[in-house]
C-alpha positions in Angstrom: 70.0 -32.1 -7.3 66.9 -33.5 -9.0 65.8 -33.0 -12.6 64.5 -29.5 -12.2 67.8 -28.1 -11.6 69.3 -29.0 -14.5 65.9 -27.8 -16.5 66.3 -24.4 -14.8 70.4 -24.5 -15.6 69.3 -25.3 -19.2 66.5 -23.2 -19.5 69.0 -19.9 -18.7 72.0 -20.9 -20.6 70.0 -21.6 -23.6 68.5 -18.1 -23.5 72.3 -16.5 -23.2 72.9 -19.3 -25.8 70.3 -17.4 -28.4 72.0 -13.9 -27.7 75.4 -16.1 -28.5 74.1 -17.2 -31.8 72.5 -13.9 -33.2 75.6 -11.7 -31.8 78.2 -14.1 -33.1 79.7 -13.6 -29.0 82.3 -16.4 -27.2 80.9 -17.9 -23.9 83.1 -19.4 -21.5 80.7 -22.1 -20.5 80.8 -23.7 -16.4 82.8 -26.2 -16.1 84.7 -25.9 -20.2 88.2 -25.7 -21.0 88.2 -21.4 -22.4 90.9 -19.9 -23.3 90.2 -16.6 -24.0 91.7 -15.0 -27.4 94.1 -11.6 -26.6 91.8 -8.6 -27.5 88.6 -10.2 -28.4 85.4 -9.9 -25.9 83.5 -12.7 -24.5 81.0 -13.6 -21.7 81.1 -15.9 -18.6 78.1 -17.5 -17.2 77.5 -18.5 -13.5 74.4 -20.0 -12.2 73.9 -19.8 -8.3 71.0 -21.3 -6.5 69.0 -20.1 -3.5 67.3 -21.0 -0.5 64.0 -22.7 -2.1 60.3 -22.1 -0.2 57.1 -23.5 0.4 55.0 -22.1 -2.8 52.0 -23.9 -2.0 50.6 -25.2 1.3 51.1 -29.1 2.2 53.0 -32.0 2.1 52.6 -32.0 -1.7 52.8 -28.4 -2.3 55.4 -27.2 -5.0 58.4 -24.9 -3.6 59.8 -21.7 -5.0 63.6 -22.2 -5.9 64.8 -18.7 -6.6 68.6 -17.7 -7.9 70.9 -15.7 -9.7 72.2 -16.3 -12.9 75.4 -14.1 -13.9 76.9 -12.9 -16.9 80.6 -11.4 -17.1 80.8 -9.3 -19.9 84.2 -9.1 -20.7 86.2 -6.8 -22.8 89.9 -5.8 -22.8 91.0 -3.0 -21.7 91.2 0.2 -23.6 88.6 0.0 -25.5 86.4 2.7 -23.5 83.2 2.3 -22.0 80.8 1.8 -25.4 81.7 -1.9 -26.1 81.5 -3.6 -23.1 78.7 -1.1 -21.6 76.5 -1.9 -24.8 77.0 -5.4 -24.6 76.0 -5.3 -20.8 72.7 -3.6 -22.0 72.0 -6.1 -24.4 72.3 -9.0 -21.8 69.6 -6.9 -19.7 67.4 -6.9 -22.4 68.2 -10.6 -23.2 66.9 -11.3 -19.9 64.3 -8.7 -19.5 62.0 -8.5 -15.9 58.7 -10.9 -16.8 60.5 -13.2 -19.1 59.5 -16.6 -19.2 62.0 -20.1 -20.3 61.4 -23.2 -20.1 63.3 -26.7 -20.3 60.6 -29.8 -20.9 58.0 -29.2 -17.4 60.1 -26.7 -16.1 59.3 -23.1 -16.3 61.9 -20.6 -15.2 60.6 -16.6 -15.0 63.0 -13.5 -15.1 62.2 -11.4 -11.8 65.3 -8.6 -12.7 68.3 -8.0 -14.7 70.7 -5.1 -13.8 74.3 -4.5 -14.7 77.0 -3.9 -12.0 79.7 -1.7 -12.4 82.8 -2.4 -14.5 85.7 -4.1 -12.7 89.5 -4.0 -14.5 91.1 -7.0 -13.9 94.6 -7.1 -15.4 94.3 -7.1 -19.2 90.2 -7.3 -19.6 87.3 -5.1 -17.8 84.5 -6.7 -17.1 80.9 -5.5 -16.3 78.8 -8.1 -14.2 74.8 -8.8 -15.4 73.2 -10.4 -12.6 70.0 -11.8 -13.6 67.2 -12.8 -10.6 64.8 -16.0 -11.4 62.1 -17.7 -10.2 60.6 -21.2 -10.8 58.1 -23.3 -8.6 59.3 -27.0 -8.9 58.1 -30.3 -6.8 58.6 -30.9 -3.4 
């Protein structure tokens, strides 16, 4: 992967790392030992890349590298829909349509943010924030 991958990986997590720091949340980081704490919420990110295309004509043109960035929000279970519904919303908001990151050169812009519905899994519920980005990068 070249350098603008990781700028685009760092440009998103240190968004959801703002909303971490002013919400006081847990994030189960890629590739971290988490252990998550019986009866307390926290988030999960995933970042998956897509197909990239030509952006600009040529040889030397710049591609488009779209994705999907996802946030678990997870809560456990029987605590009704406000919690982990609210904290879903937030996320969206976070990552609101037209919002624009950066890392260094690269520049990373939010095309949508939606929340799925919730999923119980055992002890936790968990509603899934899938979050659609764009970023032109070299060829």
């Amino acid at each position: 992967m070249s350098v603008a991958f990781d700028e685009i990986r760092a440009a998103l997590m240190n968004e959801l790392e703002v909303y971490r720091a002013a919400n006081d949340a847990e994030v189960a980081w890629p590739n971290t030992k988490f252990k998550p704490v019986k009866g307390a919420s926290y988030l999960e990110s995933q970042i998956f890349y897509g197909e990239p295309t030509q952006g600009v004509l040529g040889s030397n043109g710049v591609n488009k590298q779209v994705g999907v960035f996802q946030v678990l929000v997870w809560e456990p279970v029987g605590q009704g829909l406000g919690a982990v519904t609210r904290k879903a919303d937030e996320i969206v908001t976070q990552f609101k349509r037209g919002t624009d990151l950066t890392k260094n050169s690269t520049r990373v812009t939010i095309k949508a943010a939606w929340a799925g519905g919730m999923i119980q899994m055992g002890d936790w519920v968990h509603i899934p924030v899938s979050i659609t980005w764009f970023s032109y990068t070299s060829n």
